[in-house]
C-alpha positions as CSV (number, residue, x, y, z in Angstrom):
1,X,24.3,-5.0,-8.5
2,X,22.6,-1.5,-9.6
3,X,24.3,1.1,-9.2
4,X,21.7,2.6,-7.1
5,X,22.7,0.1,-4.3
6,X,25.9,1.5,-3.8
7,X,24.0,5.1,-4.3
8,X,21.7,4.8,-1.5
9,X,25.1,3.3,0.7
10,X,26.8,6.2,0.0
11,X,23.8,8.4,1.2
12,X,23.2,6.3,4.5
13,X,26.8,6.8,5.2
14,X,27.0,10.3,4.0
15,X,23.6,11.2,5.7
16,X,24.6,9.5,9.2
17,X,28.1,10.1,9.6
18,X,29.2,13.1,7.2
19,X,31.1,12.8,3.5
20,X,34.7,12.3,5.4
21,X,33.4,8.8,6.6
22,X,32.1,8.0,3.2
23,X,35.4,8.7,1.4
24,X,36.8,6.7,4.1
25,X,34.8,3.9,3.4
26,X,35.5,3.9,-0.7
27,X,39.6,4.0,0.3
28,X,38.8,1.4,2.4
29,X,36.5,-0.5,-0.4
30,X,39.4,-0.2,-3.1
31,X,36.7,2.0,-5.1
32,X,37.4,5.0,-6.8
33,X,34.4,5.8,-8.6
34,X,33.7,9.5,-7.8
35,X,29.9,8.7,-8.3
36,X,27.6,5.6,-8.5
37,X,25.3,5.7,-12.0
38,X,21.8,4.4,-10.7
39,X,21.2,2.5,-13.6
40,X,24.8,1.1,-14.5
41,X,25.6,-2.4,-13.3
42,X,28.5,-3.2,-10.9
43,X,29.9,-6.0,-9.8
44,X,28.3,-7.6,-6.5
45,X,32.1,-7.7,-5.3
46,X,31.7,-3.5,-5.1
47,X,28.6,-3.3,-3.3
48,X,30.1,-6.4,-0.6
49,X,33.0,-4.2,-0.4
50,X,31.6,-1.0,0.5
51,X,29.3,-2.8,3.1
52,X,32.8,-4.3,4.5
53,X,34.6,-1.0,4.6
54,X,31.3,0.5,6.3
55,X,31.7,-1.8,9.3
56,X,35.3,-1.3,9.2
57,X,35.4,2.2,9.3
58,X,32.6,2.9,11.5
59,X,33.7,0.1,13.6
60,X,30.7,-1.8,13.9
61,X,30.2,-5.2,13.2
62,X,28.9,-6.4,9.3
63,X,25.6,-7.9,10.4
64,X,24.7,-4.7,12.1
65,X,25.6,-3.0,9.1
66,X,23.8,-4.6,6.6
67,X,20.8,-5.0,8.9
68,X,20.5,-0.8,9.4
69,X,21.0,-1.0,5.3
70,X,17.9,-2.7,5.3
71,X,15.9,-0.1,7.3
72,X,17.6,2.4,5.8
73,X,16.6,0.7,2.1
74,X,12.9,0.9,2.3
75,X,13.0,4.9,3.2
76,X,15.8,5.6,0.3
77,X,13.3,3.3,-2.2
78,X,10.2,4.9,-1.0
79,X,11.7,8.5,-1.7
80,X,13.1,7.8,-5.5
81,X,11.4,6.5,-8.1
82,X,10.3,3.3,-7.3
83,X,8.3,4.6,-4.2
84,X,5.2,4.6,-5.7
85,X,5.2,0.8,-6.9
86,X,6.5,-0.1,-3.5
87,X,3.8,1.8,-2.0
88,X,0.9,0.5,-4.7
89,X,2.5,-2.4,-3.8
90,X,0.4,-2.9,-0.5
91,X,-1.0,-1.4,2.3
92,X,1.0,-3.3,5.3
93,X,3.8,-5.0,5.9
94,X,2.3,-8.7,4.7
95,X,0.6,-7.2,2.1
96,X,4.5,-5.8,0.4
97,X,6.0,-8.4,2.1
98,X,3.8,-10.8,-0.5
99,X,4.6,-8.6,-3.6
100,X,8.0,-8.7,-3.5
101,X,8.8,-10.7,-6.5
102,X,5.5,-8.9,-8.4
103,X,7.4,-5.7,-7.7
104,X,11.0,-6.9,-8.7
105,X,9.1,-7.9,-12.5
106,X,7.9,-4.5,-12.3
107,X,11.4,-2.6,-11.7
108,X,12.8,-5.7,-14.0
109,X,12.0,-3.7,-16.9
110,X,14.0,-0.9,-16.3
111,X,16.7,-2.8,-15.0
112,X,16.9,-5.5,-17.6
113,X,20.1,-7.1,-16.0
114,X,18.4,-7.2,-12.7
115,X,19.1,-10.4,-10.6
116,X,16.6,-10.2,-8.0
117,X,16.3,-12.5,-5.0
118,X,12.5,-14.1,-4.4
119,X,10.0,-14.2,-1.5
120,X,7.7,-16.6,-0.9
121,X,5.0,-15.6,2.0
122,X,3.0,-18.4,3.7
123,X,0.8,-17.5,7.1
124,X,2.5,-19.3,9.8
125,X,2.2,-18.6,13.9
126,X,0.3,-15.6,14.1
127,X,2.2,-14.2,11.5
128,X,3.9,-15.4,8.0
129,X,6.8,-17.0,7.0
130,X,8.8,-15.5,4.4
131,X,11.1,-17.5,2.6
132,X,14.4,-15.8,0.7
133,X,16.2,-17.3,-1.9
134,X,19.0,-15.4,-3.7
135,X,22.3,-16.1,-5.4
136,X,24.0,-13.9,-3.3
137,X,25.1,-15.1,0.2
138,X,25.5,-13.2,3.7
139,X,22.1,-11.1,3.4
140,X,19.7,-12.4,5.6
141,X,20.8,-9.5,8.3
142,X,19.8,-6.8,5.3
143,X,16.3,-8.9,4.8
144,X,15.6,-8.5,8.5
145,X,16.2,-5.0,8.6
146,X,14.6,-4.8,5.0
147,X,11.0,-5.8,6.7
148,X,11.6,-3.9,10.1
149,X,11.2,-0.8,7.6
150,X,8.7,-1.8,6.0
151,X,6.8,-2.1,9.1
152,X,8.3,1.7,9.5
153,X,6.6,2.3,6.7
154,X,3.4,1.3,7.8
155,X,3.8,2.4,11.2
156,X,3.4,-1.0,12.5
157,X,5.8,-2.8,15.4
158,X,7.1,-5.9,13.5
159,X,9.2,-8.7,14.5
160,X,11.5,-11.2,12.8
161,X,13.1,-14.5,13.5
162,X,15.3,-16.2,11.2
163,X,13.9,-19.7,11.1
164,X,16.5,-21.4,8.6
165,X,20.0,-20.1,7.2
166,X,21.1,-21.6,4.0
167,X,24.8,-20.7,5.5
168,X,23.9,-23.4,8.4
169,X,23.3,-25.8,5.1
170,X,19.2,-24.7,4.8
171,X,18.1,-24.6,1.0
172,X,17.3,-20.9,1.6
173,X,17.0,-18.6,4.2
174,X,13.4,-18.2,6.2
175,X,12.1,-15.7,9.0
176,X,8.5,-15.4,10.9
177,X,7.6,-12.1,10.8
178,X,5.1,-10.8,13.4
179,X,3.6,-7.1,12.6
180,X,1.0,-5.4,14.8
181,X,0.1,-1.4,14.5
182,X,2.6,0.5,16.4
183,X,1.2,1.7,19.8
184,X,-1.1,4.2,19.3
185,X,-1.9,3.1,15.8
């Protein structure tokens, strides 16, 4: 992965819980990279790593981890450079939700290593059905929390369900997502 990844965990953790905890995490990790170069590729086994140590150190279980990583994600994205594709991107949570891969060909050109996972939005229930395929296992917990900030982002209330779970043996991993304007919206 980017190094931008391990950038924005670094500031989550640094942000949340102070730089003590971060070092903490990187002796934990194995890493000793004093800093993270955005644009520099690392290998996925660093970024799993640091995610591990997070939950170790701060005591909290993985899923939860990654999960808050996702929220945390679409706030770090929205306030570097790639906010204003994200937020060109649509105007609501189905709306980004649907130009996902559109945006990743986009960033894809600065990044040409890039190795992004794809969406695929269908209307389903009231809501849509996103569909996540990616080469990298264990993230559906960081795509859940990935679309509860987007509906942050939009200020709208937004639930998801995983569906399927290609670690249960599913071909990829699916969620119905509900989003409605937050109260008072």
């Amino acid at each position: 992965m980017y190094g931008m990844v391990n950038q924005a965990i670094e500031a989550m953790v640094t942000e949340k819980f102070g730089a003590e905890k971060w070092e903490l995490v990187k002796a934990r990790a194995g890493v000793d990279e004093p800093t993270f170069v955005a644009m520099k590729q690392y290998p996925d086994s660093v970024t799993y790593a640091l995610a591990g140590a997070v939950a170790e150190v701060l005591e909290l279980p993985l899923p939860g981890v990654l999960r808050a990583f996702g929220v945390y994600w679409i706030e770090y994205a929205r306030r570097g450079p790639w906010g204003k594709i994200m937020m060109a991107a649509g105007h609501g949570t189905y709306e980004l939700l649907a130009a996902l891969d559109q945006m990743h060909a986009r960033i894809a050109v600065s990044f040409p290593e890039l190795r992004p996972p794809s969406f695929r939005v269908e209307p389903r229930d009231g809501g849509v059905l996103l569909e996540y395929r990616s080469e990298r296992p264990g993230l559906s917990p960081f795509v859940i929390g990935l679309v509860e900030g987007i509906g942050t982002l939009y200020d709208e209330r937004v639930e998801v369900e995983q569906v399927t779970s290609r670690e249960a043996g599913a071909p990829f991993d699916s969620f119905l997502v509900r989003a409605a304007p937050a109260k008072g919206g």
